[in-house]
C-alpha positions as CSV (number, residue, x, y, z in Angstrom):
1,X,18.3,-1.2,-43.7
2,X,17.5,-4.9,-42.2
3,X,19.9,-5.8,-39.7
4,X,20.8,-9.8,-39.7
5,X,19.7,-11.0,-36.3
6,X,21.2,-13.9,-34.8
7,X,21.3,-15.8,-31.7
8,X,23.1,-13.6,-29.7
9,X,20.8,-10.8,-30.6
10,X,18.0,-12.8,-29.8
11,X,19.9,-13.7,-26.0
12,X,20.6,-9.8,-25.6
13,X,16.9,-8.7,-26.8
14,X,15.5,-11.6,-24.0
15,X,18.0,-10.4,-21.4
16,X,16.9,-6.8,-21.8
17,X,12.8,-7.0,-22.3
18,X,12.4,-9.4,-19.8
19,X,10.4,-7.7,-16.7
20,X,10.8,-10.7,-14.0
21,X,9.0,-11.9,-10.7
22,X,11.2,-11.3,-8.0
23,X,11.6,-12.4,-4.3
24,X,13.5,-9.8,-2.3
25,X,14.7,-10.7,1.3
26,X,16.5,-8.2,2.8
27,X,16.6,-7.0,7.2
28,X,17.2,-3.4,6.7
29,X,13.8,-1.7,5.8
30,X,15.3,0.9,3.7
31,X,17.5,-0.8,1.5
32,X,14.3,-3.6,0.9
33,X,12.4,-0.2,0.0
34,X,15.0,0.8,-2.4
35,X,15.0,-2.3,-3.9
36,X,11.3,-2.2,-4.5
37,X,11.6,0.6,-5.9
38,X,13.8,0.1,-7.9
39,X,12.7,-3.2,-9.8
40,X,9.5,-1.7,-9.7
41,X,10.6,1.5,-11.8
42,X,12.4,-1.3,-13.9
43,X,9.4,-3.2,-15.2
44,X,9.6,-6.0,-12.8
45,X,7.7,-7.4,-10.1
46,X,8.4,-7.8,-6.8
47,X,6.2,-11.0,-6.0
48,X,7.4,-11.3,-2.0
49,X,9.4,-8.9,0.3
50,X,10.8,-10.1,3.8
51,X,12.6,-8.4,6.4
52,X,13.5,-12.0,7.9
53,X,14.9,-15.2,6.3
54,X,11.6,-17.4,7.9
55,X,8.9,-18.9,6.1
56,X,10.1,-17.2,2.3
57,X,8.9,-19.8,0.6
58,X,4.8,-19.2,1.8
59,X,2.9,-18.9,-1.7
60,X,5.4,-20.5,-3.9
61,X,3.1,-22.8,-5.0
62,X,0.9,-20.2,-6.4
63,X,3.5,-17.8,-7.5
64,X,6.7,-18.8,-8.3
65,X,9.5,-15.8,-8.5
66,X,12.1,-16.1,-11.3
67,X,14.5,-15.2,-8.7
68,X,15.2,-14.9,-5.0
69,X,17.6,-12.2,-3.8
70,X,18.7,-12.9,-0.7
71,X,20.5,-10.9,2.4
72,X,23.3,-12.7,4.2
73,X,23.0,-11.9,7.8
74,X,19.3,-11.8,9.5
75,X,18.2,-10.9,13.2
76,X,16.4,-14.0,13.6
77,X,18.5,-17.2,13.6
78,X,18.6,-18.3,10.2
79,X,20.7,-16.8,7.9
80,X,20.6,-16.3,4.0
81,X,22.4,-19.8,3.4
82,X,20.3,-21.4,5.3
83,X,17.0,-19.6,3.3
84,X,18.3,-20.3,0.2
85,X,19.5,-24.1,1.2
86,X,15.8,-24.6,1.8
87,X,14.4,-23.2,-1.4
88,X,17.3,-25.0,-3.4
89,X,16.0,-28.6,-2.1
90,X,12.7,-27.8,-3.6
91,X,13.4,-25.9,-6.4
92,X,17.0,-27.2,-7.3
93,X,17.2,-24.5,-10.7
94,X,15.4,-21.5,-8.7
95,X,18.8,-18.4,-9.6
96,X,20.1,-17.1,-6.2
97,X,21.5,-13.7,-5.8
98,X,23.2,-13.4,-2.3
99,X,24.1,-9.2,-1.2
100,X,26.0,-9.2,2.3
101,X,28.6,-6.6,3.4
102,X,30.9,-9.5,4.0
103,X,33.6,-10.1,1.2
104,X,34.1,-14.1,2.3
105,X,30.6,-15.3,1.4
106,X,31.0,-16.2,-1.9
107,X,34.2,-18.8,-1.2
108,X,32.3,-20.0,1.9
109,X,29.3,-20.3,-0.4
110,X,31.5,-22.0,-3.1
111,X,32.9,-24.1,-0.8
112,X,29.5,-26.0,-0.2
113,X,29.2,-29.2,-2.3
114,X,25.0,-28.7,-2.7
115,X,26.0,-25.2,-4.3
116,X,28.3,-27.0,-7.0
117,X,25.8,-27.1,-9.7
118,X,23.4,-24.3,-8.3
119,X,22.8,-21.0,-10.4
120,X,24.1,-18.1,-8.1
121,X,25.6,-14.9,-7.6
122,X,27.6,-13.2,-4.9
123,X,27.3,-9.2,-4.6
124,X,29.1,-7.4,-1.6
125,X,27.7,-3.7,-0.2
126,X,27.5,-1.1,-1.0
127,X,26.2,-2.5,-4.4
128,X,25.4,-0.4,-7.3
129,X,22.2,-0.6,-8.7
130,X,23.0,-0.9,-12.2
131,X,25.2,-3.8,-10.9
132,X,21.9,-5.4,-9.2
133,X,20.1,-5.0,-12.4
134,X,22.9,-6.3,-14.7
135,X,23.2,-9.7,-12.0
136,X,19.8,-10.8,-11.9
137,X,19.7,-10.7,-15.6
138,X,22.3,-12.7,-16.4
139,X,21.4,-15.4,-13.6
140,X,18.0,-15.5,-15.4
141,X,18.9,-15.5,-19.0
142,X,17.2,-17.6,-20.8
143,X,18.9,-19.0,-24.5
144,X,17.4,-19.6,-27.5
145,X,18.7,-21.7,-29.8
């Protein structure tokens, strides 16, 4: 039997084979370890792991990740709007995923003029892995006409 494929099949084939290059920055050691661990049992590869929101962007010049995930609230004094403010000026299409326990972040993210035409996501804690996995894929799909 030959099954017609289309280009919907093809954007749901892509979004489900494709093993990515991740950037993870997250403050609590154990969830970044789950994470890892996760995306790693997932196919994909976690390029850079920080437990603070400085300096994420060392080595992007060698390695660019296909995505940044991104903690809201850090120790130090930056937070994760701030992180991914810094990324976005440089690489303006880079797909943000922000997690935070806070429910407000994504209007107060929204709110923001320079994130107008910027490709992110908003997940609030507890957050379901298969809910993780499902985001980033979408905010990377790629289609192909």
């Amino acid at each position: 039997m030959h099954e017609r494929v289309n280009d919907d099949t093809i954007e749901a084939i892509n979004v489900t084979t494709r093993k990515l290059k991740i950037l993870i920055a997250e403050d609590d050691d154990d969830t970044l370890s789950l994470y890892k661990d996760y995306f790693t049992s997932m196919g994909h590869s976690v390029i850079y792991s920080y437990l603070k929101a400085n300096n994420l962007m060392t080595g992007f010049e060698y390695n660019l990740p296909d995505i940044c995930i991104i903690d809201y609230k850090f120790p130090d004094s930056r937070n994760g709007i701030d992180a991914a403010i810094e990324i976005l000026q440089k690489y303006p299409s880079m797909p943000i995923l922000f997690i935070t326990g806070y429910e407000e972040l994504e209007t107060k993210i929204a709110s923001r003029p320079f994130f107008q035409d910027k490709k992110f996501a908003v997940l609030v804690k507890p957050v379901m892995l298969a809910t993780l996995q499902d985001t980033i894929m979408k905010l990377t799909a790629i289609r192909i006409a």
